[in-house]
N, C-alpha and C positions, 0 to 999 in steps of 0.2 A: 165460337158458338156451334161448329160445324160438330165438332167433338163432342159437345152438350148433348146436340142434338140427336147422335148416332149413338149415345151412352157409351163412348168407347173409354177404358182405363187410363190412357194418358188425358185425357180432362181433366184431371184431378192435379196430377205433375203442372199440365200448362195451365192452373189457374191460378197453384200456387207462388208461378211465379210472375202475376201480376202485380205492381202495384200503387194501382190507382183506387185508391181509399172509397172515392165517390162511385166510381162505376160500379167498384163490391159490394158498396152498401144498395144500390138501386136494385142487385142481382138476387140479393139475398133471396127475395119473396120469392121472386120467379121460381128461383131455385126451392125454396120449400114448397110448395103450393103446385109444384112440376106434378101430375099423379101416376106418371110411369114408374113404373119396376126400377128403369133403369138410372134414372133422378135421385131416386131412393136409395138405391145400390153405391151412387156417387156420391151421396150427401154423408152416407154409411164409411165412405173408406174418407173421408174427409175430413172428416172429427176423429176416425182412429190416428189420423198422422202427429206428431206433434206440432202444437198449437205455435208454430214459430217462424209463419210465414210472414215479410216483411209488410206491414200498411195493411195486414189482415182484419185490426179490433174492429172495424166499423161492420165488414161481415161475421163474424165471429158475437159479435153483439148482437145483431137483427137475427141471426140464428137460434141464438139462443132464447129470446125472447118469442121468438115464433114458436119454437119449440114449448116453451112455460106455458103461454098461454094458449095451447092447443090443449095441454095433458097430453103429451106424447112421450110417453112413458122410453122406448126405444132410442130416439134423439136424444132425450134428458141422461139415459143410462151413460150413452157416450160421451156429453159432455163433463157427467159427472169423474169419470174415468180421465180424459183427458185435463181438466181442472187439476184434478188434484198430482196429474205427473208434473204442472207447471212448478210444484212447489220441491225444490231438493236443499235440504238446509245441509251445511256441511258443519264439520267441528273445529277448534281453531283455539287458537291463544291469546289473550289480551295481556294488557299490565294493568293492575289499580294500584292505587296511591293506599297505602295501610298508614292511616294515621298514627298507632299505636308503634309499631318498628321505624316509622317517617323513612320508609324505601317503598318501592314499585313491585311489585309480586304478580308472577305471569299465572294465570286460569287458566281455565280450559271454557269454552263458551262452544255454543251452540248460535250457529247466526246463518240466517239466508241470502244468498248472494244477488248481489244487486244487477241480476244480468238479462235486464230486460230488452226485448230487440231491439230498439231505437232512444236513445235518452231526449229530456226534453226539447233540449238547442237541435236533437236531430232531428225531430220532427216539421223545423219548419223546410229543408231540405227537400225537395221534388227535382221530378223530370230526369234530363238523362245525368247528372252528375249522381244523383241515387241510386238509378241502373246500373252506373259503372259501380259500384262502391256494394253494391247489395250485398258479398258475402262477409263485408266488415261487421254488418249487423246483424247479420242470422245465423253465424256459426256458432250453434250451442246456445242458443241463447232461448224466449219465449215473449210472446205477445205481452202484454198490460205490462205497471211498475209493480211491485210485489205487494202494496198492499192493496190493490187491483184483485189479482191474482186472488189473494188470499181472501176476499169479498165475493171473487166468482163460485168459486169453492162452495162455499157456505151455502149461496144462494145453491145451488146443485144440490146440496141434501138434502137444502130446504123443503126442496119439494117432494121429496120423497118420504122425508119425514111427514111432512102434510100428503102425504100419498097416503101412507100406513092407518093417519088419524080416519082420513075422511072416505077414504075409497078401500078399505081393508083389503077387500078380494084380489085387488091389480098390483098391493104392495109386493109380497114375494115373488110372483112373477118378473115385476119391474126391477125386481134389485137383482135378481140372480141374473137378468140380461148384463146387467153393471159388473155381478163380479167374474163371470167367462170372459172378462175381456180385459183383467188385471193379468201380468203376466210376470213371469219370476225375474224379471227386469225391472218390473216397478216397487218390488222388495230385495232388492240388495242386500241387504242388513237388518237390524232392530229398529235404527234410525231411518231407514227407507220406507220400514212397514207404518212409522207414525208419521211419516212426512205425508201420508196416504187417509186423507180425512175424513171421506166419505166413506171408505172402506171400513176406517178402525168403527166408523158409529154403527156400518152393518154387522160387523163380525162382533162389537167388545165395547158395544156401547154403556151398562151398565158396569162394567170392569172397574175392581175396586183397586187395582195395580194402574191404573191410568188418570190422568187429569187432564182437561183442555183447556185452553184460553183462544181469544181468537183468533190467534197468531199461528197455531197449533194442537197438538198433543203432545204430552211429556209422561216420565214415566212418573208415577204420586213417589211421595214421602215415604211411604210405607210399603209400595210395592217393587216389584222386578218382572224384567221379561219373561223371563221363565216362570212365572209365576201366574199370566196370560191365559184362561181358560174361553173357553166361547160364554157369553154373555151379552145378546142381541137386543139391539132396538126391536122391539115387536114380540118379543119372546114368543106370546101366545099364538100366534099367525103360525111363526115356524114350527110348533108342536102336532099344528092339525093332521099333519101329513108328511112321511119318511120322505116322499118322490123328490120333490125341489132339493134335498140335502144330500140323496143321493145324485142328481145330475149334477149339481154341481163335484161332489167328489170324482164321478168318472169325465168330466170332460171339462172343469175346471184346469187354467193353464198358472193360474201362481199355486204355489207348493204351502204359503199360509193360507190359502183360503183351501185346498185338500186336507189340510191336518185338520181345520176347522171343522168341517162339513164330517170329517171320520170322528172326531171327539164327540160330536152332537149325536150321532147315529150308533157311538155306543153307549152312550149316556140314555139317551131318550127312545133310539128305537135300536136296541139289539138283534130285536128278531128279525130286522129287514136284509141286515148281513148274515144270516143263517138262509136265507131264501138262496142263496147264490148258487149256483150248480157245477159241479166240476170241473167243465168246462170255460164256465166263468173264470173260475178262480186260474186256473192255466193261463188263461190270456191276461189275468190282469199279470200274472209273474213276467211275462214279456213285456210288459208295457210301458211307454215313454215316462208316466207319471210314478215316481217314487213313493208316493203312499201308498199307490194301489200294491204296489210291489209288498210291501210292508205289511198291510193286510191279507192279501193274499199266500203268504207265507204264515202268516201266521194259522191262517183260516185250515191249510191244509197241511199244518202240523201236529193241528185238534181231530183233521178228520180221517175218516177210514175210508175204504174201497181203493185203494191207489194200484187192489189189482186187477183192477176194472180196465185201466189206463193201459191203452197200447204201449208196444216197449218202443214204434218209431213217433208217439209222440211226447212222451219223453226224451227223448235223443234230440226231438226238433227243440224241445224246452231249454235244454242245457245249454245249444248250439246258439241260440237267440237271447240269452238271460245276459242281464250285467253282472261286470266282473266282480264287483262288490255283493252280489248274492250268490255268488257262483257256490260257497261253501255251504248255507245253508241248502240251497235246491240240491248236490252232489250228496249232501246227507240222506235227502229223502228220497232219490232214485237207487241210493243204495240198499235203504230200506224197501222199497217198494218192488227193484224189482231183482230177479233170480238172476245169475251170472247166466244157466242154461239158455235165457229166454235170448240172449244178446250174441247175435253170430261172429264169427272169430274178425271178418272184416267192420266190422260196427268198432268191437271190442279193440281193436290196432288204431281205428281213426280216433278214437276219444285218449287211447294212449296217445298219442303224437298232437295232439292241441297243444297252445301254449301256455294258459291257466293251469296252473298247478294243480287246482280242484280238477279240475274235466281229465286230468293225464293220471290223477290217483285214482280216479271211478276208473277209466281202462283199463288200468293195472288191476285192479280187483275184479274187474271181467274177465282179465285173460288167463287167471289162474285156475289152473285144470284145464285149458283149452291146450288144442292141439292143432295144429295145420293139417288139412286132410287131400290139400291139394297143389299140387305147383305155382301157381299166383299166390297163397296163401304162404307158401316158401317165400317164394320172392317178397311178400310184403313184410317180413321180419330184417331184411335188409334196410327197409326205410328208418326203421330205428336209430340208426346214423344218424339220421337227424332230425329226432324229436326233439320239441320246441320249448318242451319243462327244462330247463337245465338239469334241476336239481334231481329229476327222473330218472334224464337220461341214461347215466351208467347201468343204474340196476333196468330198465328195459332191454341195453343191451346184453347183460348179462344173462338176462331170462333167454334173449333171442339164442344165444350162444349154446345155453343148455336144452332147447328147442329143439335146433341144429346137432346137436350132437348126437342125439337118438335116433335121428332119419337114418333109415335102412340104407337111404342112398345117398348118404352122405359126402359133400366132396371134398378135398382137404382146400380148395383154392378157393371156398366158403370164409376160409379165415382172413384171406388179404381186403375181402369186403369192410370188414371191421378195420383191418390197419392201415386202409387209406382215405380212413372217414379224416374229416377235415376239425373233429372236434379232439381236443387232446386226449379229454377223459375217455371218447370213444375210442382211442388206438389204445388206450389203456390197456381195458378189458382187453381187446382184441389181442394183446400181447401176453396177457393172464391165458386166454384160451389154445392160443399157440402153445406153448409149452404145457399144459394138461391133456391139450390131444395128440395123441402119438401118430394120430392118422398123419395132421398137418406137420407135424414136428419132424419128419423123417421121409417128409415130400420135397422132392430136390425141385420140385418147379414153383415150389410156394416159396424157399430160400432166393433161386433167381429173383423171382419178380420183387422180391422185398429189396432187392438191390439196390432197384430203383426208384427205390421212394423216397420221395423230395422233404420229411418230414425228419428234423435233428432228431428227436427221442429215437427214432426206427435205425436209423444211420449209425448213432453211436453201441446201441445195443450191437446192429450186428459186426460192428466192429471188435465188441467182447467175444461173440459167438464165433470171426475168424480166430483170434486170437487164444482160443479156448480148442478151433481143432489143430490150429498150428500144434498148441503144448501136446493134441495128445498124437503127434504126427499123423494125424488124415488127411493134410493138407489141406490143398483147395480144390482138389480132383472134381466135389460134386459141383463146385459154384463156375457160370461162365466166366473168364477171364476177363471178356468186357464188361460186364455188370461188375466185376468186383474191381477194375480200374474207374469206371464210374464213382463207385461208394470211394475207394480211395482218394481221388481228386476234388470228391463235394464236401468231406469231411475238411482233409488239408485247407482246401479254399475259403473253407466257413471261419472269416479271422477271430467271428466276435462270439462262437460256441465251438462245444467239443474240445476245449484244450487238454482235460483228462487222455482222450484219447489219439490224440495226435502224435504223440510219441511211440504208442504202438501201430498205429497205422504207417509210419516212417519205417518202422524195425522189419514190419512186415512187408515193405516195397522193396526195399535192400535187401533182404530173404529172399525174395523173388528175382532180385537183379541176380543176386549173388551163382542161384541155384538156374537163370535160364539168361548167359549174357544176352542173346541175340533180342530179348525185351527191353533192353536200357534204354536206345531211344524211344521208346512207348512212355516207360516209366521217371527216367532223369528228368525230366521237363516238369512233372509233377511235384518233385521233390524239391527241383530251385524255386518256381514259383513260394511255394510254401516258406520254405527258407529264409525267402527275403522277406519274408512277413512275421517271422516268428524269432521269437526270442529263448534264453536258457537251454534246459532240455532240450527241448525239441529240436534248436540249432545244432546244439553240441551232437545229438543223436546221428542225425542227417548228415552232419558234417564227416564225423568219424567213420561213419559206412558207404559214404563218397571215397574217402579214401581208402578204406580198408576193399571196396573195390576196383580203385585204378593198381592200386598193388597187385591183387588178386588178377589182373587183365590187362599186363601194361601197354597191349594192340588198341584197347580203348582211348589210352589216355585223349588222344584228339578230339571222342564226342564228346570227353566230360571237362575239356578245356572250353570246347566251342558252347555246350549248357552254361559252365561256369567260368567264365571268362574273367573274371573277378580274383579266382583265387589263384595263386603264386604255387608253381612247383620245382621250388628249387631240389 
């Protein structure tokens, strides 16, 4: 009671987990007739929970009757809403007996499950052996037997149906508190939206696509879901006035009762959606709820002035929109607004997103742009790795030709690109290589490529030695350790590069041949390899091991003590 009394939010927790039937029912009144705020607040988050605390129906009954017989329109909404989550009918298979084939033929049925918290033999069960056992009976389950349930139900409409009759003014008020607190949990599906009783009679009670019984609603004979247009208990109530149809669309939490609420309001009141102001419609495009999304796009694809609109709140638009409207919104900022208005760093960050849409609006920003400053350099490097895949190359390639007009251009500008870590970016970056003569015939752009950890880069420049070997320039410009490096990463690579490994072999033995005093640097490279290679490659290495102990027979001892293996008779 200490918790009651302080209104604190675990009241609610630790009442639920009472249960002693008599003492809840004693409490019930207390607890309605309580006239603090905070009693209120608790009776409020009480009936939002589901209805499926163990030994609860004796308060849960006194409640709700307290509730009826007050006209408490607020209490009633709630119960109405929780009532009808008690009902989830699922779909399933039986067999019938076909008299005419005399076999068993499986359907398909619609049937509610019998999963009430406590069954009859359980309820004569008290004290602590119920305590220990309490989550055997409230997991997933709900209060009353289901044709209980489906009684409570009724009675919940009931009254609001005699709301409408007898008290006109309080109905639309009273039910729209009911439906802000249906939420897209309580329509799952087609069959979720009609296991939902109270709701289908506010939203589609005249609906000639539906039929009820008491059990239910079903879809009629004659109609289909999608065939579902709004068609209200009350009709005339809800005509008097757009406002109630409007709040429900904007702060409504299930997605059928938004589509509803937006069918009616363009049906009945259109001009109430023309009153929206620019800014309206902007925020509805961010917004949690997917009609508004939906209306608002479209709203601002009828209208004009979009050059009214700042260009940084559009940028915030894009940046906050779902991925699912990203194309539509990216259409109309590209209409709306001018490449000029959008600065070169704006124009790079919306290239580099990773939505396809937000990285193609960059791209069309940044055409005719120019970097006019050194950060603005430098941010043409982060295109390595931009987040579009499918962008990525041609960004880099704009960057490349970006880069290539700078007056200050560096040639070691190019290893940026060929030691990005995406393939298609070394790509380019080996396209630009060879088109700029600056980097192409920079002897310290060759070194450093030496050392790059990446096979496509390694084997190329294993064509490019092998390319100045043929036209005799040797190796004069490359370091001799970078190029033993690349040597020994290619060799060692067992499971790539075997195109090239026999002229990386030709080319170590050239080098033994033409400088002995290197063989221990280099023999060691060559038997590793050796023992791991096959055909060519073997027979290559082999042959120019020997046609070097020939050529040096002072050696023969290092290349017995490397290759201790092989026999020199």
């Amino acid at each position: 009671m200490r918790l009651f009394q302080t209104g604190s939010p675990e009241f609610v927790e630790a009442v639920r987990q009472r249960v002693n039937a008599v003492g809840l029912a004693l409490f019930a009144e207390a607890w309605y007739k309580d006239p603090r705020i905070e009693a209120r607040r608790l009776l409020f988050n009480y009936l939002e929970r589901p209805l499926n605390a163990a030994r609860h129906e004796p308060l849960v009954k006194r409640l709700f009757k307290l509730a009826d017989n007050a006209g408490d329109d607020a209490v009633m909404a709630r119960f109405l809403v929780g009532f009808d989550r008690t009902i989830r009918r699922k779909r399933g298979t039986t067999t019938q007996w076909d008299y005419r084939t005399r076999t068993n033929e499986r359907i398909e049925i619609i049937y509610t499950p019998a999963d009430t918290t406590l069954s009859r033999d359980d309820r004569f069960y008290l004290g602590s052996w119920f305590v220990q056992n309490r989550e055997k009976f409230t997991r997933g389950k709900f209060l009353f037997s289901v044709p209980t349930r489906q009684y409570l139900r009724r009675r919940a409409w009931r009254y609001f149906r005699k709301l409408g009759k007898n008290k006109p003014e309080r109905y639309i008020s009273a039910v729209c508190t009911a439906l802000k607190l249906y939420t897209d949990a309580d329509v799952p599906d087609g069959l979720g939206l009609l296991d939902n009783w109270g709701l289908v009679h506010v939203l589609f009670h005249h609906s000639q696509a539906l039929a009820s019984t008491a059990t239910g609603w079903f879809v009629s004979e004659t109609g289909t879901l999608p065939q579902l247009q709004p068609d209200p208990m009350y009709r005339a109530l809800w005509l008097k006035s757009p406002e109630p149809i409007f709040d429900l669309l904007v702060n409504g939490k299930c997605r059928p009762v938004c589509l509803w609420a937006a069918k009616m309001l363009r049906q009945h009141f259109p001009n109430r959606l023309s009153l929206l102001s620019l800014d309206e419609l902007l925020d509805w495009v961010v917004s949690d709820n997917s009609v508004l999304n939906d209306l608002a796009i479209e709203a601002l694809e009828r209208a004009g002035g979009f050059e009214k609109i700042p260009v940084e709140r559009w940028l915030q638009l894009v940046d906050r929109a779902k991925p699912d409207l990203l194309d539509r919104i990216c259409e109309m900022v590209a209409r709306a607004v001018k490449p000029e208005q959008v600065s070169f760093v704006e124009a790079v960050r919306l290239a580099m997103q990773r939505p396809v849409p937000l990285a193609r609006l960059g791209v069309a920003f940044l055409a005719g742009k120019k970097p006019t400053n050194a950060a603005e350099v430098q941010s043409l490097f982060g295109f390595r790795e931009a987040q579009a895949d499918p962008l990525r190359a041609e960004l880099v390639q704009w960057a490349c030709k970006v880069l290539s007009e700078r007056p200050e251009f560096q040639p070691q500008w190019v290893l940026e690109f060929l030691d990005g870590r995406h393939e298609d970016v070394r790509e380019v970056g080996w396209e630009w290589l060879q088109t700029e003569p600056r980097a192409r015939e920079d002897v310290g752009v060759w070194q450093k490529m030496l050392e790059s950890p990446y096979d496509n880069i390694r084997l190329r420049l294993i064509g490019i030695l092998e390319e100045r070997a043929k036209e005799r320039t040797g190796l004069a410009k490359f370091s001799m350790d970078h190029v033993r490096f690349l040597w020994a990463t290619v060799l060692l690579n067992i499971s790539r590069g075997s195109r090239a490994k026999p002229f990386v072999i030709r080319q170590i033995m050239e080098r033994i041949a033409a400088n002995p005093d290197e063989a221990g640097d280099l023999l060691p490279i060559i038997a590793v390899a050796l023992r791991s290679s096959r055909g060519p490659e073997f027979r290559a290495g082999l042959a120019g091991v020997a046609a070097f102990v020939e050529r040096n027979p002072t050696r023969k001892g290092l290349v017995e003590a490397v290759f201790p293996e092989l026999s020199w008779n």
